[in-house]
C-alpha positions as a Python dict, from the first residue, in 0.01 Angstrom:
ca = {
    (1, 'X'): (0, 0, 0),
    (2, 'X'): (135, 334, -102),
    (3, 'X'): (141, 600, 169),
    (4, 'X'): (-123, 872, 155),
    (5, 'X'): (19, 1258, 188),
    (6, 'X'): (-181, 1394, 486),
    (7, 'X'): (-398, 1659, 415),
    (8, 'X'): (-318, 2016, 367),
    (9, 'X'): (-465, 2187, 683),
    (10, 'X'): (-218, 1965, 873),
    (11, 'X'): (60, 2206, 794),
    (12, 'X'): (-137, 2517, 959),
    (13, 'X'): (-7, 2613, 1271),
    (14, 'X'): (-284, 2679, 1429),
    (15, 'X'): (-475, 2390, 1335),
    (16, 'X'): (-239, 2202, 1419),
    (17, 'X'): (-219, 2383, 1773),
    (18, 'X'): (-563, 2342, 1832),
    (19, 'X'): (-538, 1975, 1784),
    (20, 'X'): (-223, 1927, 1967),
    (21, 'X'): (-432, 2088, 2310),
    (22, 'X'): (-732, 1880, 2189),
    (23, 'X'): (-521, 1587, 2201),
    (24, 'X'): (-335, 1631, 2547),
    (25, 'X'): (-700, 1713, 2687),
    (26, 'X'): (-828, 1416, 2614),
    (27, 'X'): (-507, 1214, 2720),
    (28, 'X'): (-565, 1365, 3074),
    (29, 'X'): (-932, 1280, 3070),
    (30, 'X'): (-1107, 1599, 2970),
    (31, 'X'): (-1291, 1706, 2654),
    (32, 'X'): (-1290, 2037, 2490),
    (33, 'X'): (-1643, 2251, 2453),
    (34, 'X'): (-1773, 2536, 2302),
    (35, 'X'): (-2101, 2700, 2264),
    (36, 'X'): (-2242, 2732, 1928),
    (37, 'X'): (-2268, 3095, 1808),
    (38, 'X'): (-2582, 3038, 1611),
    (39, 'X'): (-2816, 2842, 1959),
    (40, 'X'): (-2557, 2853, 2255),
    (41, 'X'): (-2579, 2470, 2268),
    (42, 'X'): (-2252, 2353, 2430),
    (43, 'X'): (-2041, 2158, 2149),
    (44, 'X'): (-1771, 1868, 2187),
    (45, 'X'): (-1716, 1713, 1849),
    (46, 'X'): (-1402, 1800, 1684),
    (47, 'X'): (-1589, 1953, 1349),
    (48, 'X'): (-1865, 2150, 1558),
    (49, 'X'): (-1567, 2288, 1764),
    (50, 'X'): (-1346, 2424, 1503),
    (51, 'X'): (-1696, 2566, 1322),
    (52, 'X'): (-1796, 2657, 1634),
    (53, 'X'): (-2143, 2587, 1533),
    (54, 'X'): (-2313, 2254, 1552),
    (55, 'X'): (-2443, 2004, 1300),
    (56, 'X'): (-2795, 2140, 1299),
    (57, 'X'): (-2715, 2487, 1310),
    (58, 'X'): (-2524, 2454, 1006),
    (59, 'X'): (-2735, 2298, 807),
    (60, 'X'): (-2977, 2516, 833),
    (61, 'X'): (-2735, 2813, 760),
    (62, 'X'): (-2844, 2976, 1071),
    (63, 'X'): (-2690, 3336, 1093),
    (64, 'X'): (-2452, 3383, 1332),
    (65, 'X'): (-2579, 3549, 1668),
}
């Protein structure tokens, strides 16, 4: 199997910041949450954190509060 590149946003600092402190979070136990801009709903999944704005909220295209 040939190996795969990985993907361009894991060469952006802060992304990969973000994920590094995601990472060591969850190695000490703890999760990562932010409220939703669109519903204040508190959000843990990586994608609804980094949108900050939850699965719902974005498909509807709510507008940001």
């Amino acid at each position: 199997m040939r190996p795969t590149n990985p993907p361009d946003h894991a060469y952006d600092p802060d992304l990969r910041a973000d994920a590094d402190l995601d990472a060591e979070a969850r190695a000490r136990g703890y999760r990562l949450a932010v409220q939703c801009t669109s519903c204040k709903q508190w959000l843990v999944n990586a994608r609804s954190v980094a949108a900050h704005r939850g699965p719902v909220c974005r498909r509807k295209g709510d507008n940001v509060a």
